[in-house]
N, C-alpha and C positions, 0 to 999 in steps of 0.2 A: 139765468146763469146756467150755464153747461155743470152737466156731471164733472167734469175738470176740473173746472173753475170753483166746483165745490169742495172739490178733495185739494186744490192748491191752498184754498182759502182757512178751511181746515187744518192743515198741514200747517199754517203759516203760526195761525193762532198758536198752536201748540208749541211750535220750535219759539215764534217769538211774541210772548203774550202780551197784551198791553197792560195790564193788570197786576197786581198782588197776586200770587199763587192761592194763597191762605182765603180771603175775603174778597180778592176783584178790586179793591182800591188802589188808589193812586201811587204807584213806587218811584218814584222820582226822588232822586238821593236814597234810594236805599239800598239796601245789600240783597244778593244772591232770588231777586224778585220776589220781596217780604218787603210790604210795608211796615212804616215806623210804626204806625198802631200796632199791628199785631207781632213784631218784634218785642214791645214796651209789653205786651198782655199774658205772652206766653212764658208758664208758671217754671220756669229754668231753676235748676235744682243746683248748679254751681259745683257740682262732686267734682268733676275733672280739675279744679282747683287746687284738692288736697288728695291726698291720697290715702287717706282714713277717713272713709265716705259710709254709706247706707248701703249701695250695692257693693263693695267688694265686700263688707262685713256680712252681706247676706249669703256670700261662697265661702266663707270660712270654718275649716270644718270639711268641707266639701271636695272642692279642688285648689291646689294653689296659685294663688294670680301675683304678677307684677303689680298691676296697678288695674282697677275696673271704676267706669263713670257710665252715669247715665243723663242724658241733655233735658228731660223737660219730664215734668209730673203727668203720670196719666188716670184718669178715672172716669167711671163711667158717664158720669154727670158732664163731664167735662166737653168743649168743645172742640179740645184737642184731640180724643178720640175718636171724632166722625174724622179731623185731620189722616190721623193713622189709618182709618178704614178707607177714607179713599186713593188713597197711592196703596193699598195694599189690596185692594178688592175690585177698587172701581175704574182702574186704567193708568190713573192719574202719578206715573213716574216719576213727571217732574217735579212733586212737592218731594220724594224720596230724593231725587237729586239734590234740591235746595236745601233742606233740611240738612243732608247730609254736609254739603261744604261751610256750610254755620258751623254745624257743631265741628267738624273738620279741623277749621282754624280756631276756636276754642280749644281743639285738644294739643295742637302746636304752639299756642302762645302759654300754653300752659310749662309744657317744658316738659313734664313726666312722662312723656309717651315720644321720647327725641328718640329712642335707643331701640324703639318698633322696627322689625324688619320686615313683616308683610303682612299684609288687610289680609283677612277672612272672611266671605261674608258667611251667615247658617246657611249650609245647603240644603235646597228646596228639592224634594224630589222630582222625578222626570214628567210623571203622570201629573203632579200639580204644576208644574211650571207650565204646560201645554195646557193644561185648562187657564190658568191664570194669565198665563202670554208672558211673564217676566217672573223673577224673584225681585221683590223690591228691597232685599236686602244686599242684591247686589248693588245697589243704585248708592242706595247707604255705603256700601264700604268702597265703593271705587270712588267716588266723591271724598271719601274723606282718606285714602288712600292718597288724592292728587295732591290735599290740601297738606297732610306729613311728608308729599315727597317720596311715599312707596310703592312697590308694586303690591297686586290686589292677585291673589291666588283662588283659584274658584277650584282649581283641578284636581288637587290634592287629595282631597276628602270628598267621600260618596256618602248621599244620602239613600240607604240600600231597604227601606223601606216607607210607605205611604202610609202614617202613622195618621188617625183621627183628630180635625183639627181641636190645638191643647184648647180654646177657650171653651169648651162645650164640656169638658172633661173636669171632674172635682180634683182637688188637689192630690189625691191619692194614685188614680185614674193620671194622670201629668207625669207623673214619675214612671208608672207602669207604661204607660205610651212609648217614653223614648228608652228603654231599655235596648242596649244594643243595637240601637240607629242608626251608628255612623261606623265606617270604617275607613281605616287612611291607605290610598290606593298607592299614594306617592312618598314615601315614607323621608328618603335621600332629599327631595326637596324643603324638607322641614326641618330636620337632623341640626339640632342648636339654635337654630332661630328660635327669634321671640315676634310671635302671632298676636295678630291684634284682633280678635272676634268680633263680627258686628252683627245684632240682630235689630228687628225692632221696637220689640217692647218686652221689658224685664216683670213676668209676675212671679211665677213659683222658682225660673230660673234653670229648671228642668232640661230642655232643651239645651241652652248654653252649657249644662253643668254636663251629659252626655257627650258634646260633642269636644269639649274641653278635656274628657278621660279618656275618649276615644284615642287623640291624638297625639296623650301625655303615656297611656297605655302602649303606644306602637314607637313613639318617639323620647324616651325616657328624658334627652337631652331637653327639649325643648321647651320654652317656656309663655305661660301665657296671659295675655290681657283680657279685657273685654270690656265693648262699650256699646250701651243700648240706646239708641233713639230716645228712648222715654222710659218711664218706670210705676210700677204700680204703687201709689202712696202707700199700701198696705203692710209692704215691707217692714220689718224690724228698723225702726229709727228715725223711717221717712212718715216724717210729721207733718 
């Protein structure tokens, strides 16, 4: 087979897989390339349901939210966190993509996140995005941007420093990190909107809680949501 013939074949797998994203099994009748197996396995926390949940009571106090959910339980033991490390380390996009249109259409049939005017993803800084090749948190919020029917704003908001990544960092060190990290470039563009955050995974909240004053700081009108991928059990309430 030709060097071509390698990179088509390549190419091909990736845009159209035969497989499960998650595990390689069979997805025949199922949704967004998730097998029933691991659609049935994956530990779904159900927050986007109510709006008196475990993450938005973990900003409270903090910043003020509309409404915050987070889609599936994460821990270390867990086998959903090698999921999260590899669309977010290892290349792998399109499980950020899938993942996002699930949880997506959870948060529109839910009904409490109808009156969102624009997806947010966290911005990744310049220097990590060109090592990493993507933000996979834009994948996350345009996906679920498509699935409410909104536009997804990347441009807004500058991430104006290359902060050490938070998992290596003790909780104290996490707050000290993103100290004035973000700044809002586009202010007029936000000016009464209601922003819908999207990161990947919620532990100390840190990040989220920075870029949510950032832009409640330059934008007094505006108001905001947020919804993580997954959540750390550790939280206040997530049992």
């Amino acid at each position: 087979m030709s060097m071509l013939s390698n990179l088509l074949a390549d190419l091909s797998s990736l845009l159209f897989p035969s497989g499960c994203v998650v595990c390689g099994g069979d997805v025949s009748g199922s949704m967004h390339g998730i097998c029933t197996m691991c659609r049935y396995s994956i530990p779904l926390t159900n927050f986007w349901k109510t709006e008196d949940n475990p993450t938005k009571e973990h900003f409270a106090g903090i910043i003020p939210l509309v409404q915050a959910s987070s889609f599936f339980y994460f821990s270390h033991e867990s086998q959903w966190r090698m999921l999260i490390h590899r669309f977010k380390y290892g290349g792998e996009w399109r499980l950020a993509e899938s993942f996002g249109r699930w949880y997506g259409r959870e948060l529109r049939e839910s009904g409490l996140y109808d009156d969102v005017d624009v997806v947010m993803p966290v911005p990744l800084h310049f220097i990590k995005a060109i090592k990493r090749g993507y933000n996979q948190s834009s994948y996350l919020a345009e996906s679920i941007a498509r699935e409410l029917g909104k536009p997804t704003d990347r441009r807004s908001v500058r991430r104006h420093r290359n902060n050490p990544p938070q998992s290596r960092s003790s909780m104290g060190e996490r707050w000290a990190n993103v100290e004035n990290l973000f700044s809002v470039v586009n202010p007029k563009a936000l000016s009464g909107k209601h922003i819908l955050l999207v990161d990947d995974v919620l532990t100390t909240g840190a990040t989220l809680a920075s870029l949510a004053s950032a832009i409640l700081a330059s934008v007094p009108d505006a108001r905001i949501s947020i919804a993580t991928l997954a959540v750390s059990r550790k939280i206040d309430g997530a049992k």
